[in-house]
C-alpha positions in Angstrom: 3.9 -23.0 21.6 5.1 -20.7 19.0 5.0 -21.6 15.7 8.2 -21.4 13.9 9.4 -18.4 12.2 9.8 -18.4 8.5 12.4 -17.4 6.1 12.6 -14.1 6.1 15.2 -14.1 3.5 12.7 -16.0 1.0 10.4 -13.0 1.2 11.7 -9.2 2.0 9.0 -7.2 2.8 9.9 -4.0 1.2 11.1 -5.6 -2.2 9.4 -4.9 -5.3 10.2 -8.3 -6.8 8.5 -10.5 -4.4 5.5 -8.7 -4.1 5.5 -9.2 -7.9 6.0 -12.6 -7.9 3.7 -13.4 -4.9 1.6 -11.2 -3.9 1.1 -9.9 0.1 2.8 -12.3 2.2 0.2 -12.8 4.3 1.6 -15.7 6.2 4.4 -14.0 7.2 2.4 -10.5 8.7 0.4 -13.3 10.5 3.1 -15.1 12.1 4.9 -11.2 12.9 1.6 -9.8 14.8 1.2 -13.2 16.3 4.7 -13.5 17.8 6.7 -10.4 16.9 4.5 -7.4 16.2 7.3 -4.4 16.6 10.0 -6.6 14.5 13.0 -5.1 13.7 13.9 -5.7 10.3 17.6 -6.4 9.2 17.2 -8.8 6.1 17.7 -5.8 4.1 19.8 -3.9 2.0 18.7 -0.3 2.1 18.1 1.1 5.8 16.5 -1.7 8.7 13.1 -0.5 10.2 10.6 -1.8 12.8 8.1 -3.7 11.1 4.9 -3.0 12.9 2.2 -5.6 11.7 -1.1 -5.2 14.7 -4.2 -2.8 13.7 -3.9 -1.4 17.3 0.2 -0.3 17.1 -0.2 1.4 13.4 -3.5 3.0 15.1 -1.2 4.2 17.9 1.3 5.6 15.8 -1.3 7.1 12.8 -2.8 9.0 15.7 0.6 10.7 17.5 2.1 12.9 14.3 4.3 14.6 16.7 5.9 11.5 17.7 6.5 9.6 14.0 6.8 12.2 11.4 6.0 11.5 7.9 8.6 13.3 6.2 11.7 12.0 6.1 11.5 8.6 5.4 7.8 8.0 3.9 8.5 4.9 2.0 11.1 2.0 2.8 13.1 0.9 0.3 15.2 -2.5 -0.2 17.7 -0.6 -1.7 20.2 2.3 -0.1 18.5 6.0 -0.3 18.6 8.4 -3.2 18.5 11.8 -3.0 15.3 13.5 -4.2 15.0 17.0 -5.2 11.2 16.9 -5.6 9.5 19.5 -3.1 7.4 17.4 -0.5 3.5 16.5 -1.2 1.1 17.0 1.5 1.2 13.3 2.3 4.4 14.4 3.2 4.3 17.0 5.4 4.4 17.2 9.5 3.0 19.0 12.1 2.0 22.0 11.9 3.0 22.6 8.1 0.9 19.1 7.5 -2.4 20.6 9.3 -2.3 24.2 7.6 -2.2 23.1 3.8 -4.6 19.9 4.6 -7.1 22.6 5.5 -6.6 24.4 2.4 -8.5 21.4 0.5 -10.5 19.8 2.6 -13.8 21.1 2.7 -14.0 20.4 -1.2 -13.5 16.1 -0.9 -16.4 16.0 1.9 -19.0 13.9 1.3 -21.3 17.2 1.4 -19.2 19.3 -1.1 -18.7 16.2 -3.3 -22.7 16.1 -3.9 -23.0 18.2 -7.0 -20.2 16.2 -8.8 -22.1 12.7 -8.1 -24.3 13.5 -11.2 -21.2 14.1 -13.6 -19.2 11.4 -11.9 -21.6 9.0 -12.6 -21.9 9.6 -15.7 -18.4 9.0 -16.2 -18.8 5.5 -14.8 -21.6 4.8 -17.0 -20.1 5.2 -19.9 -17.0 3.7 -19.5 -18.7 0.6 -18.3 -20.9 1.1 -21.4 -17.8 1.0 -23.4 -16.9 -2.4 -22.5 -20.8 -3.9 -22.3 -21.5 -2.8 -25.7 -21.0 -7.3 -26.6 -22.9 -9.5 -24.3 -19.9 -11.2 -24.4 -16.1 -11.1 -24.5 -12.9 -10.7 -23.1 -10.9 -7.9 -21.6 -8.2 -6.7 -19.3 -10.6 -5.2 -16.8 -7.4 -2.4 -15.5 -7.4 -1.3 -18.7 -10.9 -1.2 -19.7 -12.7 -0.4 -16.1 -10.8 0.2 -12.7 -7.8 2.2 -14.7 -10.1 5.0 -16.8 -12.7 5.8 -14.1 -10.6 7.2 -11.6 -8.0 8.9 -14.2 -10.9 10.8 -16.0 -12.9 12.2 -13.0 -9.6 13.4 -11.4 -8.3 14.7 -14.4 -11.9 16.5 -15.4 -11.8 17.6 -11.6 -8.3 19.0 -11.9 -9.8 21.4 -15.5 -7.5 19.3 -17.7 -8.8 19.0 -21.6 -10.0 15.9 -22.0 -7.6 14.7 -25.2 -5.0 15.0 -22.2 -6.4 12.9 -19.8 -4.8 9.4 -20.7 -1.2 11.2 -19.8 -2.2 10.7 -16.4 -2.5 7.2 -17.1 1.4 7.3 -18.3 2.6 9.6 -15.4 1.3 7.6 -12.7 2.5 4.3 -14.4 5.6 5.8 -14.6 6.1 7.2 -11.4 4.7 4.7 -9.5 6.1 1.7 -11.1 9.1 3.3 -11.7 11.0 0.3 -10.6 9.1 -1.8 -12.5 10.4 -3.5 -15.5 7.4 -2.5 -17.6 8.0 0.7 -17.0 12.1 1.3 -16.5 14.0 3.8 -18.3 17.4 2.4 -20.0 20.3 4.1 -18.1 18.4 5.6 -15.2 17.4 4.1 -11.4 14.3 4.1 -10.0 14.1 7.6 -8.2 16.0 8.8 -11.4 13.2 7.4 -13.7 10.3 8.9 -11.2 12.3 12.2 -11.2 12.2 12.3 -15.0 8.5 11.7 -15.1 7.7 14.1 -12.1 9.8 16.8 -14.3 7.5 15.9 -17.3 4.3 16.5 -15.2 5.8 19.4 -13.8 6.3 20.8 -17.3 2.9 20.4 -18.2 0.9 21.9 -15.2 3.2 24.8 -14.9 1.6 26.1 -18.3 -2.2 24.9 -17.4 -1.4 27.1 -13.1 -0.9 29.8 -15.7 -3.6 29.4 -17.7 -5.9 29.1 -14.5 -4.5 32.4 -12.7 -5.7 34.2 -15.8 -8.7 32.2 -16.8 -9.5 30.6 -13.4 -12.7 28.2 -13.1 -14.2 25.5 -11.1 -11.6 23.3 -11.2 -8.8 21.9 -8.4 -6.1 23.9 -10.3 -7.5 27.0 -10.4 -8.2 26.2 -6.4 -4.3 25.9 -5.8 -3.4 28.8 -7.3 -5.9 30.7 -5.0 -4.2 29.3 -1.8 -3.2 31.4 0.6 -0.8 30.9 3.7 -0.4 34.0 6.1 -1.7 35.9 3.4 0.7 34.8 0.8 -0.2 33.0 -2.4 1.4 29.3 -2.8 4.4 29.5 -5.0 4.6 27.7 -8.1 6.6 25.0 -7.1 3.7 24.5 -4.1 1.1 25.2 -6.4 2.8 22.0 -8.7 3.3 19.8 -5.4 -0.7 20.2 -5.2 -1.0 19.1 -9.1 1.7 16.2 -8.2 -0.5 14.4 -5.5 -3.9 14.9 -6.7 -2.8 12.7 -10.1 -0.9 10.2 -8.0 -3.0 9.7 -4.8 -6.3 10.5 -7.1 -5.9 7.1 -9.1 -3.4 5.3 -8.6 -5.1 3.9 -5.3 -8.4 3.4 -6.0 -7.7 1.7 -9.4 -6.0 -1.0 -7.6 -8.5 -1.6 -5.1 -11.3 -1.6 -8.1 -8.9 -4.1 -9.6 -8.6 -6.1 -6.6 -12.3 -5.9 -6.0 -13.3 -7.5 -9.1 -11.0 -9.8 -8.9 -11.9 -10.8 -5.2 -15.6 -11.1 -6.7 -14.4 -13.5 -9.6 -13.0 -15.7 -6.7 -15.7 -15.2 -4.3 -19.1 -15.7 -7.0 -21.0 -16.7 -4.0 -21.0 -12.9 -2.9 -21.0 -11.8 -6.1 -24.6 -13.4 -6.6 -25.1 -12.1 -3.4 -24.7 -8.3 -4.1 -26.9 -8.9 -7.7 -29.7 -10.0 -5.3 -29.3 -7.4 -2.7 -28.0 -4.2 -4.1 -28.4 -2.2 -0.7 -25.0 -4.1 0.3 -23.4 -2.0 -2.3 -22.0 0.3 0.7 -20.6 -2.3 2.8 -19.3 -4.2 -0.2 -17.1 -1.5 -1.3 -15.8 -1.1 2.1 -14.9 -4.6 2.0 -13.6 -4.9 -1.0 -10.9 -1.9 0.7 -10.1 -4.0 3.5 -9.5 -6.8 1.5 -7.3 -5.7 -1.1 -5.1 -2.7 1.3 -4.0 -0.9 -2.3 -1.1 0.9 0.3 1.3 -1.6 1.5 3.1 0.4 3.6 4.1 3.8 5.1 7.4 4.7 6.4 7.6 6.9 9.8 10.5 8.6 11.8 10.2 8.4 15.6 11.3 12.0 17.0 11.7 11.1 20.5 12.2 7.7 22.4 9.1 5.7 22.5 8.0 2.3 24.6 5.6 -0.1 21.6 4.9 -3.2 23.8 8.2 -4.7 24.4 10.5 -2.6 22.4 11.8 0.6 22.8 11.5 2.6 19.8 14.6 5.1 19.5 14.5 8.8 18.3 14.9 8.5 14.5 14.1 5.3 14.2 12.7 4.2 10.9 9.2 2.4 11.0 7.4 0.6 8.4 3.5 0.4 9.3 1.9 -2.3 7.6 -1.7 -1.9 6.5 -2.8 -5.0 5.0 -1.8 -6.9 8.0 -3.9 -4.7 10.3 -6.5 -5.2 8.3 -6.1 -9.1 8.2 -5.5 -8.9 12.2 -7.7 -11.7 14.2 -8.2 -9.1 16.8 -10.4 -6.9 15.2 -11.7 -9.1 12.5 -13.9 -11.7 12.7 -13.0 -14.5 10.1 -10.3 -12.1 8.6 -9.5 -14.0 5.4 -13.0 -14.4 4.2 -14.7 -12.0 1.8 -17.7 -10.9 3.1 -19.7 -8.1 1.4 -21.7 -7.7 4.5 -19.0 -7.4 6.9 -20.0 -5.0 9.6 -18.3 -3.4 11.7 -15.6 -3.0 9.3 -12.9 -0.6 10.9 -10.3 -1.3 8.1 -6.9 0.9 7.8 -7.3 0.8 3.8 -7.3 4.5 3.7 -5.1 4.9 7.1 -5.8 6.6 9.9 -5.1 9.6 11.7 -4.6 13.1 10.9 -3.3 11.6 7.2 -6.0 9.3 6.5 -6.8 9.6 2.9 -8.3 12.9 2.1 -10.0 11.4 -1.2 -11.5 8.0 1.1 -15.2 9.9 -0.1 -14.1 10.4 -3.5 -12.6 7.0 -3.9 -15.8 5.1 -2.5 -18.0 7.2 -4.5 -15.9 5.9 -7.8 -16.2 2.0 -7.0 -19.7 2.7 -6.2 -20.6 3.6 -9.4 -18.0 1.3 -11.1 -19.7 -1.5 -9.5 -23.3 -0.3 -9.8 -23.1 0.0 -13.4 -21.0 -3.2 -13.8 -22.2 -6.3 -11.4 -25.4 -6.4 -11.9 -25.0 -7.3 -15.4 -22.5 -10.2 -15.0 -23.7 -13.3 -16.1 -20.4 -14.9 -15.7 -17.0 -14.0 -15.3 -13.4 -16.0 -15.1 -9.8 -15.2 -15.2 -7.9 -16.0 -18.2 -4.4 -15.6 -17.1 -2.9 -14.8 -14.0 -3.1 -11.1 -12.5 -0.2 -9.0 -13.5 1.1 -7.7 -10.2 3.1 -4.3 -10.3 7.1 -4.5 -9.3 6.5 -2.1 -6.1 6.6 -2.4 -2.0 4.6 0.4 -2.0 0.9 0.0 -4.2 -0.4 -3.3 -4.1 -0.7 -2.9 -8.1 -2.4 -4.8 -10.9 -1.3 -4.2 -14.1 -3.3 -6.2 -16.0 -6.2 -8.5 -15.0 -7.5 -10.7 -18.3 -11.1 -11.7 -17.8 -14.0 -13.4 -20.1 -17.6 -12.4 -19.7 -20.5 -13.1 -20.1 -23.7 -10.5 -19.8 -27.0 -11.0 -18.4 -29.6 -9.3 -21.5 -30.7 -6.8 -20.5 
């Protein structure tokens, strides 16, 4: 016998607010992929969408571009659509547009071409983790002192930008990200009006640094856009800016949070913390744990382009779908023992970095950053605790900590 549904109305799964106030509702993704798994969603203000919840249907539609396009409707919100002016990001594009510019960029986040940064990377991470080890003891917000500067400064030293600009990116991403966030709201404007503004400020400032680079280029990802040629045409500007746009958004906004929600998956789990100090070799397979377990993306809208059968429901041409990564990666199908942390998990065919022809292009980068975050950090943890309650972000979209207070203490070294 079924179990019995619950409140959907408690708990809207594209609402900033709740995921704010509680987290992933993981108990309603497990009754959907256990009795409903293509749900079509109503208990909503802005447009209703197919809530698709199983590791094997998002799989399905990751891998059929053609059929659930990206585009129009890449995230869901609880509220009616605004218009957006923006030019699209790659995340954004669709076949073939998508697989032309992905190429453009690609070879340079393999894990071959990303060899001869690991040495400057890793310094990076040492020395922001030196930063805060400097007492054998204290307290901290770890977002702001570990999992936030890693991933800003090694995308902003990889994009050329000077390095007394590097904590804008910090602001932008905050900004556009949490846009709906009260932290972060702009007196007078919405949401998408708020983003807009910030996007416009970003704009602003890479439009001068593309023109620096085309005159003084160097080894850096700008200087790479504005080389980028399409039928033998250069990018324009405003392509060349769409680029910029992604990289500081996709390049830390994600892996922050999942650095976030690693450590704080370790503080709640000491057993395998203890367990990765004594056995350092799990390093790999912890970090792709600690992905599954905390899903940073929350969902991905999709547009169905033609009529399409998804178990027992007929999916109609444009059709709005909502895929729903942290349920397929909590799905008893594929996982043993789903909503246990375990560091030596394995086989562990998470969706934390999607899947597809749009799985995360910067998956290499971003492991290669908790690595070293981690590295550098855990083994020196004598003890750690929470002091307060993690300060979720206001947004359906990032899984988001704002702020995750913490007391330590350090093993000597």
């Amino acid at each position: 016998m079924a179990s019995p549904a619950p409140n959907f109305s408690e708990f809207n799964l594209v609402h900033p607010l709740h995921y704010a106030e509680r987290g992933y509702p993981h108990d309603t993704w497990e009754w959907l992929r256990k009795n409903d798994p293509v749900y079509y969603w109503e208990e909503t203000e802005g447009m209703p969408f197919w809530a698709i919840t199983k590791h094997a249907d998002i799989t399905t539609i990751g891998k059929l571009p053609s059929k659930f396009h990206n585009g129009p409707n890449l995230t869901i919100s609880h509220l009616p659509r605004e218009d957006n002016d923006f030019p699209p990001t790659l995340i954004q594009l669709d076949p073939p547009k998508h697989g032309v510019f992905r190429r453009l960029i690609s070879k340079r986040f393999t894990p071959r071409a990303l060899l001869r940064f690991h040495e400057d990377i890793d310094k990076i991470g040492k020395e922001i983790v030196d930063n805060l080890v400097q007492n054998e003891e204290g307290e901290c917000d770890f977002v702001s002192e570990v999992s936030a500067p890693l991933p800003i400064a090694v995308i902003a030293w990889m994009l050329g930008l000077p390095r007394e600009d590097w904590n804008l990116l910090f602001d932008w991403t905050n900004r556009i990200i949490g846009a709906g966030d009260p932290d972060f709201a702009v007196e007078g404007k919405t949401p998408t009006e708020a983003a807009q503004a910030t996007m416009t400020e970003l704009f602003m400032y890479f439009s001068q640094l593309v023109d620096e680079k085309r005159k003084s280029p160097g080894d850096d990802l700008v200087s790479l856009f504005t080389q980028f040629e399409v039928d033998g045409e250069k990018l324009t500007q405003m392509d060349v800016l769409a680029w910029c746009l992604i990289i500081v958004i996709a390049g830390n906004e994600t892996t922050r949070n999942a650095t976030t929600g690693g450590m704080l998956a370790f503080i709640q789990n000491q057993n395998e913390l203890r367990r990765l100090q004594n056995e350092p070799g799990l390093l790999s397979n912890a970090v792709e744990e600690v992905v599954r377990w905390t899903t940073p993306i929350i969902h991905f809208g999709r547009t169905a382009t033609e009529d399409f059968q998804l178990r027992d429901k007929m999916i109609r041409k444009d059709d709005v779908l909502a895929l729903f990564y942290p349920s397929a990666n909590r799905d008893e199908e594929v996982f043993d023992d789903p909503y246990t942390f375990r560091i030596d998990r394995d086989p562990n065919p998470h969706l934390g970095f999607g899947v597809g022809e749009h799985f995360c292009l910067g998956a290499h980068l971003a492991r290669l950053e908790m690595e070293v975050a981690y590295k550098y950090l855990l083994p020196r943890i004598a003890e750690v605790e929470l002091i307060g309650e993690p300060d979720r972000l206001h947004s359906s979209l990032v899984g988001g900590v704002k702020h995750l207070p913490i007391r330590y203490r350090l093993n000597s070294v």
